[in-house]
C-alpha atoms as one frame of an Amber mdcrd trajectory, in Angstrom:
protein
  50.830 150.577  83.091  53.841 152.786  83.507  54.502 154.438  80.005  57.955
 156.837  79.009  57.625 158.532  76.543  61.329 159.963  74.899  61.261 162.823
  72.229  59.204 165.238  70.683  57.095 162.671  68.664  57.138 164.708  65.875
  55.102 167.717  68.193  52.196 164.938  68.936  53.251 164.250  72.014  50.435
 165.737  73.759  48.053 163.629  71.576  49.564 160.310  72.547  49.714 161.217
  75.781  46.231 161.673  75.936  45.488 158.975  74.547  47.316 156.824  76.732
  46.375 158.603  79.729  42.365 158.255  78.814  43.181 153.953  78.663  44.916
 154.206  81.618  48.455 154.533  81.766  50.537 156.711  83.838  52.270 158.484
  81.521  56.227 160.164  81.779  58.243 162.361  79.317  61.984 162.577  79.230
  63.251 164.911  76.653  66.484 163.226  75.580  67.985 159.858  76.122  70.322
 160.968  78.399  67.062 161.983  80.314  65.278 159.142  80.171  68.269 156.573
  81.801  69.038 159.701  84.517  65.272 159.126  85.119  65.497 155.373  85.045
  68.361 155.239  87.512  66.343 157.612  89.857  63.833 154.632  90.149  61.349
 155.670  88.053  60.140 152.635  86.385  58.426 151.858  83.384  56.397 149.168
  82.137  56.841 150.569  78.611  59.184 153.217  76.463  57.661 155.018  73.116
  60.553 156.706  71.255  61.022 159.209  69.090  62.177 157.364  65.680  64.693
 160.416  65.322  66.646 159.616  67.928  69.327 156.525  68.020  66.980 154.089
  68.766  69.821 151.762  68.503  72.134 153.439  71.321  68.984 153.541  73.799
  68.373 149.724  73.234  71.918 148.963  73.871  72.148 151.675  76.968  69.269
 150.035  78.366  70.389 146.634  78.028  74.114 147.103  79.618  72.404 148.523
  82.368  70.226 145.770  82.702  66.898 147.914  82.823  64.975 145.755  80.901
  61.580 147.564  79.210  60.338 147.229  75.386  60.915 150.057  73.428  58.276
 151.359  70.711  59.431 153.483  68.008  57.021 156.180  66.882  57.304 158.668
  63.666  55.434 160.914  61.567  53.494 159.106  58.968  54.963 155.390  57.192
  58.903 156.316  57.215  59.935 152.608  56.107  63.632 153.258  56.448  63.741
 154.576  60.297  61.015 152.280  60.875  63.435 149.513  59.615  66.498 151.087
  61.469  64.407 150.908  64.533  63.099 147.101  64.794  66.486 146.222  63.382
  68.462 147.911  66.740  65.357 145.850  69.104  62.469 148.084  68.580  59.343
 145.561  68.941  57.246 147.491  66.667  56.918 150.848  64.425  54.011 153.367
  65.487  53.443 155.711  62.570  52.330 159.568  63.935  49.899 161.316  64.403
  48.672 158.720  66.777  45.592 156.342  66.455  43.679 155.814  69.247  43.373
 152.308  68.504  46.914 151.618  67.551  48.010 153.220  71.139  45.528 150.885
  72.783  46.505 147.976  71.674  50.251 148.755  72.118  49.403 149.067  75.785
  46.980 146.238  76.130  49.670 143.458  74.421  52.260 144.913  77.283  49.281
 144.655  79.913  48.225 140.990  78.809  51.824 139.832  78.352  52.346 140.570
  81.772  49.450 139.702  83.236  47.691 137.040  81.406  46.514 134.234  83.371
  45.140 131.726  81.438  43.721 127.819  83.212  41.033 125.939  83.230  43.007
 122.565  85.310  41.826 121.610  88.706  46.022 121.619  89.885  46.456 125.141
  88.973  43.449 126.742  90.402  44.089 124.752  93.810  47.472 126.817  93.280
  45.831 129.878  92.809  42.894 129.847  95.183  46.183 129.447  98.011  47.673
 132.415  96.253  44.685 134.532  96.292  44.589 133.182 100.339  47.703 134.882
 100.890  48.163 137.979  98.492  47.065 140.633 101.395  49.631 139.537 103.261
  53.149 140.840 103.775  54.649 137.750 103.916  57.362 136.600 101.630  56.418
 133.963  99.003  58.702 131.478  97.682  56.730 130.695  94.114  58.448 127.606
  92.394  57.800 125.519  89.192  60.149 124.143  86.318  61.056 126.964  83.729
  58.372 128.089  81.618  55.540 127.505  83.832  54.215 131.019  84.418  56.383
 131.444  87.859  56.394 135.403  86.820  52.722 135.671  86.212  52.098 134.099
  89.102  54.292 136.431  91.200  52.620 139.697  89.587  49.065 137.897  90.220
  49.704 138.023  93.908  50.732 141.682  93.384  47.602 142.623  92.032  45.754
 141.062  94.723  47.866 142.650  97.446  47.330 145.580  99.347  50.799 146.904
  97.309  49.237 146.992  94.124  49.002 150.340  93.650  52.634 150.431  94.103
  55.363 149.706  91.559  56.119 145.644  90.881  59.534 145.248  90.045  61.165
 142.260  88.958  65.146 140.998  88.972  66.071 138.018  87.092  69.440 137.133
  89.291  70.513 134.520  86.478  70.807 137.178  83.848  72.812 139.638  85.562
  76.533 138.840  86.138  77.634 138.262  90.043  79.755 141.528  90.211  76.926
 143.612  88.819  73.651 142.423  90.620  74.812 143.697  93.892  74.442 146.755
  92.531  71.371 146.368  90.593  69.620 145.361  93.645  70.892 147.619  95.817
  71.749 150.938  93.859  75.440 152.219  93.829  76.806 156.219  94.266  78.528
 157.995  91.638  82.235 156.375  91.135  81.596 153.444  93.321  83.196 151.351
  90.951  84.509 151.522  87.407  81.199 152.439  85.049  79.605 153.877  87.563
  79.067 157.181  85.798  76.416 158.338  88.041  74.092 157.361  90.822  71.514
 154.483  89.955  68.855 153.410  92.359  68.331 150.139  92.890  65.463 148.003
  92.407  64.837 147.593  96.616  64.488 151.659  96.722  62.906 151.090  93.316
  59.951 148.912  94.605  59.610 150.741  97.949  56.030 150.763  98.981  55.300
 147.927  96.423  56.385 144.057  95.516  59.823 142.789  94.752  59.970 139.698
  92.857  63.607 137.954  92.772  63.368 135.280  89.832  65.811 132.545  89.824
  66.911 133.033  93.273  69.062 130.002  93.685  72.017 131.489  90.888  72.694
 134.139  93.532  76.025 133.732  94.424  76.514 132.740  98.430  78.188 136.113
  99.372  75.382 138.234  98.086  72.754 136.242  99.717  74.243 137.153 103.364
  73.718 140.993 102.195  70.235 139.980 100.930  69.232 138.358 104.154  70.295
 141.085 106.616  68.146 143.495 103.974  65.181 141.084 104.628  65.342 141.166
 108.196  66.245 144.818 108.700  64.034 146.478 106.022  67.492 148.457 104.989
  69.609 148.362 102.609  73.384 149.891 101.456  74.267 151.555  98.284  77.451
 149.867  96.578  79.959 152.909  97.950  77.249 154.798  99.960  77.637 155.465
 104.046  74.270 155.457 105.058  71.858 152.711 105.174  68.115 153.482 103.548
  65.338 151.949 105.337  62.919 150.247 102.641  59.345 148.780 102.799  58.758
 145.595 100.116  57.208 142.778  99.874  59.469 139.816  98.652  58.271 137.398
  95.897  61.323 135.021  95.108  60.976 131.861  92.272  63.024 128.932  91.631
  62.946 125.977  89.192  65.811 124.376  91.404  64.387 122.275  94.748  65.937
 124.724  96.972  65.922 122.748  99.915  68.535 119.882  97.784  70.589 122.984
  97.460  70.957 124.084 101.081  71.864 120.458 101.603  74.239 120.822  99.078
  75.672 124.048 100.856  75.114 126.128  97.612  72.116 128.405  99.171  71.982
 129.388 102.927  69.623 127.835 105.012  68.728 130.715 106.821  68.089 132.777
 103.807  65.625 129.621 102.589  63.806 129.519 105.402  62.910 133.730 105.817
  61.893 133.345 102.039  59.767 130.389 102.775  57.344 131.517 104.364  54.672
 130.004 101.840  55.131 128.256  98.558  53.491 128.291  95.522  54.251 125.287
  93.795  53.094 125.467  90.271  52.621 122.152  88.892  54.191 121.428  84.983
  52.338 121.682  82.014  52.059 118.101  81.450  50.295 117.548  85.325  47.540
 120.306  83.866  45.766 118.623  80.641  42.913 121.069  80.631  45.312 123.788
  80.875  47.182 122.455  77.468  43.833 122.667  75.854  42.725 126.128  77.242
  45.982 127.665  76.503  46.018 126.761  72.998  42.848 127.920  72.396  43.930
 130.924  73.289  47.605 131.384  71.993  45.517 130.723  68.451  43.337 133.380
  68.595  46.050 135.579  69.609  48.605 135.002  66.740  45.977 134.378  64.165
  44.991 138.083  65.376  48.530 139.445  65.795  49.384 137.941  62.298  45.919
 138.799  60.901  45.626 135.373  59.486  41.887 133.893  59.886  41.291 132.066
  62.954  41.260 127.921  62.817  40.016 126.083  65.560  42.207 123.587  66.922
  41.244 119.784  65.774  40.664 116.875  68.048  43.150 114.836  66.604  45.745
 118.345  66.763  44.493 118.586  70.509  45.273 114.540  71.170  48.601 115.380
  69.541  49.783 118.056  72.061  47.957 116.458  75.251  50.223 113.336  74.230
  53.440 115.383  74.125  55.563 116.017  77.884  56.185 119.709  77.581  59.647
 119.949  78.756  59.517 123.653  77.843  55.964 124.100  79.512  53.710 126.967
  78.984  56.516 129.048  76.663  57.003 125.560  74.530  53.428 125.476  73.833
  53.065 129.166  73.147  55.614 128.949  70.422  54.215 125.754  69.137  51.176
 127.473  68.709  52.094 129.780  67.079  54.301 128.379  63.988  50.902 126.482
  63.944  48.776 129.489  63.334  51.290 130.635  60.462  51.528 127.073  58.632
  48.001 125.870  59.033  46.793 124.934  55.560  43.242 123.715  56.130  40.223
 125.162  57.947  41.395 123.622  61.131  44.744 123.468  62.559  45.250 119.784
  62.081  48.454 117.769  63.400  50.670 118.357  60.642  51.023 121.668  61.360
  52.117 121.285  64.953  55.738 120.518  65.394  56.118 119.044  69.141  58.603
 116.784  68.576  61.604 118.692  67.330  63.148 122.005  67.743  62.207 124.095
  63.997  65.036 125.906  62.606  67.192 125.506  65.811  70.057 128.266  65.597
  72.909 125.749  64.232  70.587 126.061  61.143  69.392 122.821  60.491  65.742
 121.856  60.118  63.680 118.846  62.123  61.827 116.356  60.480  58.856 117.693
  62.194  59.238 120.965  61.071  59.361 119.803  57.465  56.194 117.795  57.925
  54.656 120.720  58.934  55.798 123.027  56.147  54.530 120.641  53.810  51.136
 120.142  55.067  48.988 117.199  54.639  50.178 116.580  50.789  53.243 114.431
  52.038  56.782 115.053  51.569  57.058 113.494  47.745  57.657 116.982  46.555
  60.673 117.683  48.582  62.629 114.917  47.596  65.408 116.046  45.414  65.565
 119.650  47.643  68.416 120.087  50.418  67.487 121.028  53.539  68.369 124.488
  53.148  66.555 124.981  50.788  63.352 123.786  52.522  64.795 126.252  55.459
  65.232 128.932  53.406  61.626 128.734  51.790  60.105 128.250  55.644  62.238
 131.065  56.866  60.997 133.539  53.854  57.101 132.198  54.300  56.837 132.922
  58.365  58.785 136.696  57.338  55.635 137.259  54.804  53.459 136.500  57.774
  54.919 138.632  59.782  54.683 141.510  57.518  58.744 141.761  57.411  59.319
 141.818  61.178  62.405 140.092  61.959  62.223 140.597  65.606  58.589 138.816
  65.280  59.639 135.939  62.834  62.606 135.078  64.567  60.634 134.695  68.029
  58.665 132.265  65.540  61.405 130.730  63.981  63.025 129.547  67.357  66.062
 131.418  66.144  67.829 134.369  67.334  67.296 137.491  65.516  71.273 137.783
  64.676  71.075 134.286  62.947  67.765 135.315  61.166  69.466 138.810  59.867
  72.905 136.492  58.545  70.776 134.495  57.068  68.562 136.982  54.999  71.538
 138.933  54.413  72.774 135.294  52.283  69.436 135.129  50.818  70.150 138.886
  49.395  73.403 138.114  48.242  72.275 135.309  46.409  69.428 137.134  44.805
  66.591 136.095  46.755  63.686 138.955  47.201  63.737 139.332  50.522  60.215
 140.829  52.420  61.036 144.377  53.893  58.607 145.275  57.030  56.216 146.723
  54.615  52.515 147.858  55.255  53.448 149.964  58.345  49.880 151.503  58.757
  49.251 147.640  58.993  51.215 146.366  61.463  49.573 144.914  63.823  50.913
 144.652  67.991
């Protein structure tokens, strides 16, 4: 675990530091924000930012995301200050730490980041035959071409080979080539000097220098456009690579984990990926077979995603029924391992009874989809087992509006939270409250700070 910290903290820096340190993290300090992206650029990583609630929390979220440096950001402060504790999660913060720190508190912030990235969770025959070839081939330098439909762990799987490699000591760092925009991931792979190109205020490293020494994974390989791919090959082969306006090349030492929910080799037929670029990533595959192809896993994996909302949530924990675990090992998954999570989830927070029977598991329709309407299944499962003889008479927003309101309670006021619940984005979820307000509906505020729970 890689942790910047950004500020003073309020002068207890040096106890959260400590702390962190003793449940080992590596631990960084930048001074200002302005520090913290210089030190960024330079190529050192982090796995995790803790920021001083005084600063503009909101202007190092958005710095960080136009820069495409993607890292959480904690916001720390002396004592329960609600307001910059609700100006914080409202610019992206994913939680509030109040200061001086608790040892506990700290820990867990840095164990959800550790388990979130590393978490590997099965119990079905099809994905440990998939994992007993990865563990085969971790110590290896060779490149792995790990491949699966979209929400199937691809990423775990990449940093589980990491972690069994003789690299993993050394930085993982990870490029997802469909979220960055063709004219900018040249550079984010690659690095660019000082007024190479409009924006390009100062010189950034890129993740290749980045992840020298360590593992590289490139996820979603097949949206890289064709004319970066020739530049990606020849940095393959050579072990060197070119800054966007730099005149010397910088030799590099990675390992090269790429993913792909396309079938790659239908897209070198179709002349959209190179075939020599396929063939020096394919070196081995990891196929990682869908959720539906792993029935134990379904089971195993909801065990677990209830015990960890019903602890995140601090709601009591309900096992799962048989007739609730019939109901998901009927359903196909199209969304995989992240469908399920979410499912889950909503689950834990709507659960009436001392199990969490089928009505409270919504598989068959999207809840609270960001158009705003609301599924049939999600209105079974807000109503619980009593039937839906109450709601007749009530529009649908109003049943939305009560749902909406009910999972913010649970969530102690965490919009960020509720919204990843909700299956909406956090923008819709803030419009909507804001209505709510206007109309004279008591809306929760993130209240109980000490509380909170990570």
């Amino acid at each position: 675990m890689r942790l910047l910290i950004i500020g003073s903290l309020g002068g207890q820096i040096g106890a959260a530091s400590k702390i962190a340190l003793e449940r080992g993290a590596m631990v960084d300090h930048a001074g200002t924000i302005n520090d913290a992206l210089d030190g960024l650029r330079a190529g050192r990583g982090a796995e995790l930012v803790m920021a001083d609630v005084k600063l503009d929390i909101a202007s190092l979220i958005e710095r960080l995301a136009s820069e495409h440096i993607n890292v959480p950001v904690v916001a720390c402060g002396i004592g329960s200050d609600t307001e910059a504790a609700v100006r914080a999660i409202r610019a992206g913060a994913k939680e509030y730490v109040p200061l001086p720190p608790n040892a506990e508190l700290i820990a867990a912030v840095l164990e959800a980041v550790t388990e979130e990235s590393n978490a590997l969770i099965f119990r079905d025959p099809a994905m440990q035959e998939t994992l007993n070839l990865a563990e085969q081939i971790a110590p290896s330098n060779a490149s792995v071409l790990v491949t699966g439909e979209s929400g199937t762990g691809k990423e775990l799987l990449a940093r589980f080979l990491h972690r069994k490699s003789r690299r993993s000591k050394k930085k993982f760092v990870s490029v997802n080539c469909a979220a960055i925009p063709e004219n900018l991931l040249e550079s984010e792979l690659f690095g660019h000097e000082k007024g190479a190109f409009t924006g390009a205020i100062a010189r950034r490293i890129g993740k290749f220098e980045e992840a020298d020494g360590g593992t590289l994974l490139l996820d979603e390989i097949s949206e890289m456009a064709p004319n970066l791919q020739a530049k990606l090959l020849r940095a393959i082969q050579e072990q060197e690579i070119d800054r966007v306006g730099g005149g010397q090349p910088i030799k590099v030492d990675i390992r090269l984990i790429a993913t792909s929910n396309r079938d790659l080799e239908e897209e070198v037929r179709k002349g959209s990926f190179r075939g020599d670029l396929y063939f020096r990533l394919n070196v081995v595959t990891l196929a990682i077979p869908a959720l539906r192809k792993r029935p134990k896993d379904i089971e195993a994996l909801a065990e677990h995603f209830a015990e960890k909302y019903a602890d995140l949530n601090d709601v009591p924990r309900r096992a799962i029924s048989q007739a609730a675990h019939d109901q998901l090992l009927a359903h196909g998954w199209p969304g995989n391992v992240r469908e399920l999570e979410n499912t889950i989830h909503r689950a834990v927070l709507i659960a009436k009874e001392d199990e969490i029977e089928p009505s409270a598991i919504a598989v068959n329709g999207r809840a609270l989809e960001a158009s705003g309407e609301t599924t049939e299944a999600m209105i079974e499962a807000l109503d619980g087992e009593a039937g839906t003889t109450h709601l007749v008479g009530r529009t649908v927003a109003d049943v939305e509006r009560d749902l909406i309101l009910d999972t913010l309670h649970h969530c102690l006021g965490n919009r960020t939270r509720a919204a990843s619940i909700l299956g909406i984005s956090i923008r819709t979820l803030r419009n909507k409250l804001k209505l709510y307000s206007e109309d004279g509906v008591a809306v929760p505020t993130p209240g109980s700070l000490d509380s909170l729970t990570i």
